[in-house]
N, CA, C and O of each residue as an XYZ file, in Angstrom:
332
protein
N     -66.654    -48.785    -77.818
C     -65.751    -47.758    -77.363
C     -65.144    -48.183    -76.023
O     -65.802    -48.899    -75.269
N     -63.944    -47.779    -75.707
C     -62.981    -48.172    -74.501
C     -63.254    -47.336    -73.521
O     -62.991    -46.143    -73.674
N     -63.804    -47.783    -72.391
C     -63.957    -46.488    -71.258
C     -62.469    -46.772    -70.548
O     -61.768    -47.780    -70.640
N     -62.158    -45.156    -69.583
C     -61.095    -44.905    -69.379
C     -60.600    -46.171    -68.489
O     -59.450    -46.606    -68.543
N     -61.547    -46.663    -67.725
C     -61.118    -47.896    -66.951
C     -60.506    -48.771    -67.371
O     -59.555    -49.278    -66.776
N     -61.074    -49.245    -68.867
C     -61.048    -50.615    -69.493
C     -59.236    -49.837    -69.797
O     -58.274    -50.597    -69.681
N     -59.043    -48.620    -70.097
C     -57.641    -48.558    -70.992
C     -56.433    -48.506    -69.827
O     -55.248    -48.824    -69.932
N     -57.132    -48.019    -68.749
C     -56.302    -47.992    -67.755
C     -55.793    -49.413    -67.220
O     -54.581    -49.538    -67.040
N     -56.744    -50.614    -66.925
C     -56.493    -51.781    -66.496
C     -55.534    -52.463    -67.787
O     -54.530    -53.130    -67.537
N     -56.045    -52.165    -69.310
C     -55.100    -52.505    -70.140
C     -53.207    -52.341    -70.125
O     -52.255    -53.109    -70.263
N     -53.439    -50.654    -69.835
C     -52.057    -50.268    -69.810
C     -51.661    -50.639    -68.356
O     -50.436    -50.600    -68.238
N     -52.055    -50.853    -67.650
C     -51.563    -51.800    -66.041
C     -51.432    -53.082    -66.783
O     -50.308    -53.457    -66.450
N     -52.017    -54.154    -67.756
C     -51.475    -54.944    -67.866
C     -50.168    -55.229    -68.424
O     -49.158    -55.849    -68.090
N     -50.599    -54.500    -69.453
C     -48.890    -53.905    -70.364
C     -47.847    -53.779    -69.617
O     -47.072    -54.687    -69.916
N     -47.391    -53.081    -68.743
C     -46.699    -52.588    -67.903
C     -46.369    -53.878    -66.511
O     -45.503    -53.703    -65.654
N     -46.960    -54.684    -66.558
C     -47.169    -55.803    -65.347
C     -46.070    -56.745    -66.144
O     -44.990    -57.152    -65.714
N     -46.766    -57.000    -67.632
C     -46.173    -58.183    -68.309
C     -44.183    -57.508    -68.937
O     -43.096    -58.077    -69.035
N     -44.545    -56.459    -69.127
C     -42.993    -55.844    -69.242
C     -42.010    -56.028    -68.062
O     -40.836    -56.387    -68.146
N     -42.728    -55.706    -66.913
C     -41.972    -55.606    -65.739
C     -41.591    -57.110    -65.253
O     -40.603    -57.183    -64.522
N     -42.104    -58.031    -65.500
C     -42.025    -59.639    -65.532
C     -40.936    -60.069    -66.686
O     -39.985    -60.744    -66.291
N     -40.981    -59.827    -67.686
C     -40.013    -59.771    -68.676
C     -38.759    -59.239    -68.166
O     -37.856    -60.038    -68.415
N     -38.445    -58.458    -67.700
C     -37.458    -57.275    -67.421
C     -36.624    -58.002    -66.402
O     -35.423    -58.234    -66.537
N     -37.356    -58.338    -65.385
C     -36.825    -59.171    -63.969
C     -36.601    -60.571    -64.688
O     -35.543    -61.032    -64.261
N     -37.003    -61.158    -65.325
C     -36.832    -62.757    -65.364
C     -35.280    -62.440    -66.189
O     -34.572    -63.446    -66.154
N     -34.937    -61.818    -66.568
C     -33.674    -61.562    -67.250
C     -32.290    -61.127    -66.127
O     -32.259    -60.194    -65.325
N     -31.168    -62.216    -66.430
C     -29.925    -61.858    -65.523
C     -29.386    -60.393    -65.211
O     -29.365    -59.712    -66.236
N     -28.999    -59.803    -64.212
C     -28.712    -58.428    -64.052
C     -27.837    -57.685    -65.148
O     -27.838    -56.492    -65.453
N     -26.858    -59.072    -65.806
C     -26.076    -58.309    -67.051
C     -26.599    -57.997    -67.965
O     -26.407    -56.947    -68.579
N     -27.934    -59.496    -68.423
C     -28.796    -59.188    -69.797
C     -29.601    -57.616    -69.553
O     -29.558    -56.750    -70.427
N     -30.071    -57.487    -68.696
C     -30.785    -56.280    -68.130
C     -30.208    -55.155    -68.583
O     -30.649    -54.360    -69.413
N     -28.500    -55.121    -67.581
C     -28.384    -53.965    -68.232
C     -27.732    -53.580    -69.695
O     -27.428    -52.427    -70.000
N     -27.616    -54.377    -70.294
C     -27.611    -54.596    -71.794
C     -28.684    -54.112    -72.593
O     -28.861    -53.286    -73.488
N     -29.330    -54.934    -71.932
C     -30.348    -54.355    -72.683
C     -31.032    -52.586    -72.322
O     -31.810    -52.023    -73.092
N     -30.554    -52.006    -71.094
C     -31.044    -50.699    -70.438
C     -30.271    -49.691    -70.592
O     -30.528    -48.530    -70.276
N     -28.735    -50.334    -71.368
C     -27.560    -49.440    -71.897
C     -27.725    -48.911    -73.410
O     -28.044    -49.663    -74.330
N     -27.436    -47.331    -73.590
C     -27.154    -46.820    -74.758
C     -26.489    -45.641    -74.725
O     -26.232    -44.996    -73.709
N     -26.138    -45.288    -76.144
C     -25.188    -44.201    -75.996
C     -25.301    -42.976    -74.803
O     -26.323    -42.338    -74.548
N     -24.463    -42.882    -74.390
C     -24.425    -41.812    -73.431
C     -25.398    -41.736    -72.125
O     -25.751    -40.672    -71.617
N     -25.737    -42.888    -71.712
C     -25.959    -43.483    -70.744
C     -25.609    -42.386    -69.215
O     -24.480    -41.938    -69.016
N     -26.560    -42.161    -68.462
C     -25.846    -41.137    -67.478
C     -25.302    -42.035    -66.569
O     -25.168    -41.441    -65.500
N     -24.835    -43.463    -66.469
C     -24.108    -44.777    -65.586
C     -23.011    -44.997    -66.589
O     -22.191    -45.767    -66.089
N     -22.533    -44.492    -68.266
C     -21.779    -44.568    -68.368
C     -21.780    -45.984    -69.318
O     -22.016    -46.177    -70.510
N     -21.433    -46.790    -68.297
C     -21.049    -48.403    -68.626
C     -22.009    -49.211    -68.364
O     -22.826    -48.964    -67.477
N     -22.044    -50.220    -69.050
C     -23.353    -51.848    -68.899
C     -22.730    -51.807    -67.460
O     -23.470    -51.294    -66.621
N     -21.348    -52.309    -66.955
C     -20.940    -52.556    -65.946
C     -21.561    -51.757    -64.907
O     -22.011    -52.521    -64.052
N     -21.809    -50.340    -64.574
C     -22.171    -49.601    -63.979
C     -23.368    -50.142    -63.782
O     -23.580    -50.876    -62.817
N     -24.599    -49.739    -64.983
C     -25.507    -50.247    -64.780
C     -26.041    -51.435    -64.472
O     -27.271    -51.431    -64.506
N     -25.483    -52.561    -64.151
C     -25.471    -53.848    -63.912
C     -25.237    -53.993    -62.629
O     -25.949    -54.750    -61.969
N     -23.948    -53.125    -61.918
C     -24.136    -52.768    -60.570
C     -25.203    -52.197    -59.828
O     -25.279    -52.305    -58.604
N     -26.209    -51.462    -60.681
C     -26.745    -50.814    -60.197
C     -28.548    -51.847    -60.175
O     -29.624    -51.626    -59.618
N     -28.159    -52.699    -60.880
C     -29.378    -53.739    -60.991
C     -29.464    -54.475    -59.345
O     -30.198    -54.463    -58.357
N     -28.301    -55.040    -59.781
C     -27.711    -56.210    -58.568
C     -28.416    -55.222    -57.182
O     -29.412    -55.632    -56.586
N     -27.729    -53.901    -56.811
C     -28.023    -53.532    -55.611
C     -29.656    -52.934    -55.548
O     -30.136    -52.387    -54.556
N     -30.110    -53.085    -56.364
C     -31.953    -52.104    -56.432
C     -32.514    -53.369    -56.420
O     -33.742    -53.349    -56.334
N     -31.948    -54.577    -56.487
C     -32.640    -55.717    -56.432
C     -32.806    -56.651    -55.211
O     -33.779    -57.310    -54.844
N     -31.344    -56.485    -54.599
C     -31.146    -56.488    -52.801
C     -32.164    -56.084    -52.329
O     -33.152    -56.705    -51.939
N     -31.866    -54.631    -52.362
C     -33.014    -53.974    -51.807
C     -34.427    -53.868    -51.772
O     -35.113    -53.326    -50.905
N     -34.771    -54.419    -52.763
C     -36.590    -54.990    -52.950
C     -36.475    -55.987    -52.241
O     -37.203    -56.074    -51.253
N     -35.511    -57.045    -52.544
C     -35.654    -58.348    -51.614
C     -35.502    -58.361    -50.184
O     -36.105    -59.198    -49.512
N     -34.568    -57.301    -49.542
C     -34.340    -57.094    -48.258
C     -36.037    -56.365    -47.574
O     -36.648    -56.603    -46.532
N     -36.335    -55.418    -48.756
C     -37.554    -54.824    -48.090
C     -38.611    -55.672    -47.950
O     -39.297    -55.713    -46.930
N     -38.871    -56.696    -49.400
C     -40.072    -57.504    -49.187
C     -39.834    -58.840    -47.957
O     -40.685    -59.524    -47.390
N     -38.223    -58.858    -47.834
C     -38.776    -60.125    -46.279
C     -38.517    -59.059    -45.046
O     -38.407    -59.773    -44.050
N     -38.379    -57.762    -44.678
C     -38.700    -57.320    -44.100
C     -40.436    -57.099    -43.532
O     -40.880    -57.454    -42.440
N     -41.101    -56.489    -44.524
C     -42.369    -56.454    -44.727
C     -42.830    -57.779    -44.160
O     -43.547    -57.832    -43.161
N     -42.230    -59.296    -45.089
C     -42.911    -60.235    -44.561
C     -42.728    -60.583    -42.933
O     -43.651    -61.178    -42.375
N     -41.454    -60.185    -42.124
C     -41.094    -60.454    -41.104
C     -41.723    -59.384    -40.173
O     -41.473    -59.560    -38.980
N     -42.455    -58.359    -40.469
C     -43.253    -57.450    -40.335
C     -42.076    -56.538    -39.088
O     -42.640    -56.406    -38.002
N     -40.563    -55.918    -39.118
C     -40.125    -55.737    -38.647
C     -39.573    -54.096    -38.983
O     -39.250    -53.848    -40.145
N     -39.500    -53.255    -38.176
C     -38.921    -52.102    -38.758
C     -37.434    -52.408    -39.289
O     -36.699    -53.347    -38.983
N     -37.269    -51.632    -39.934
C     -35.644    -51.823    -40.587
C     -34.679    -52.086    -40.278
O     -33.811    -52.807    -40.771
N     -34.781    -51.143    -38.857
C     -33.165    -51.378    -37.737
C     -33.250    -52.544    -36.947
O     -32.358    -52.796    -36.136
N     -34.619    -53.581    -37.154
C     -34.251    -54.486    -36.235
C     -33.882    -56.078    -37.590
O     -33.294    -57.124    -37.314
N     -34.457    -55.692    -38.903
C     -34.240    -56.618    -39.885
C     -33.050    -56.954    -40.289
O     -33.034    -57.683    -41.281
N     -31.714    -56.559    -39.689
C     -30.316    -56.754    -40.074
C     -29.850    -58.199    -39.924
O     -29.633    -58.732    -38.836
N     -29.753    -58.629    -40.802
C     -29.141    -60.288    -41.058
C     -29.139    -60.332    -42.569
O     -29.610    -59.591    -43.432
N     -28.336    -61.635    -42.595
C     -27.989    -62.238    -43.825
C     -28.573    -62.710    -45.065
O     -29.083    -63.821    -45.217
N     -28.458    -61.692    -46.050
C     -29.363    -62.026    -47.208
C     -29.123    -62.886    -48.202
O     -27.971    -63.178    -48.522
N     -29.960    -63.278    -48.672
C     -28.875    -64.536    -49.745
C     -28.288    -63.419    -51.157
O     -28.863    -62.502    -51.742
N     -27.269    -63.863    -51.277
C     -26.809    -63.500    -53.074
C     -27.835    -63.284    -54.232
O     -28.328    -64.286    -54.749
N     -28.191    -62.032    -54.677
C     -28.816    -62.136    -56.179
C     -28.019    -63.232    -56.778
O     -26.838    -63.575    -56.713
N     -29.574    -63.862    -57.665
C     -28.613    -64.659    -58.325
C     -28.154    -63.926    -59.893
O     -28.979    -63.184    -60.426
N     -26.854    -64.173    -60.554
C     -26.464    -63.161    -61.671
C     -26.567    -64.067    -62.757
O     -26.334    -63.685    -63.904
């Protein structure tokens, strides 16, 4: 029998290996693949915009974090997602 731990660390793995899948894919394949009818973004395009900039932003936060700097002093030049 599965104790709740064992199902919990399972479905954390599930969810680890999806989220790895998801990112290794270009911001267009992404939102292609995250687009369907009636979409509240409308368009792949939309949503593809909306990849590109939520992805900045993890990257801006995680070399923030690494530069161990509050926000207002982390302002400089980030490199390009790559698309």
């Amino acid at each position: 029998m599965t104790t709740r731990d064992e199902a919990i660390r399972g479905a954390a793995m599930i969810l680890k290996r999806a989220r790895a899948e998801r990112d290794a894919l270009s911001p267009r394949d992404a939102a292609k693949a995250a687009w369907y009818p009636g979409h509240r973004l409308g368009t792949v395009e939309a949503i593809e915009e909306l990849i590109i900039r939520q992805r900045s932003e993890a990257l801006e936060a995680h070399l923030r974090k690494q530069q161990d700097l509050p926000p207002h002093e982390a302002k400089r030049e980030l490199p390009k997602p790559i698309n």
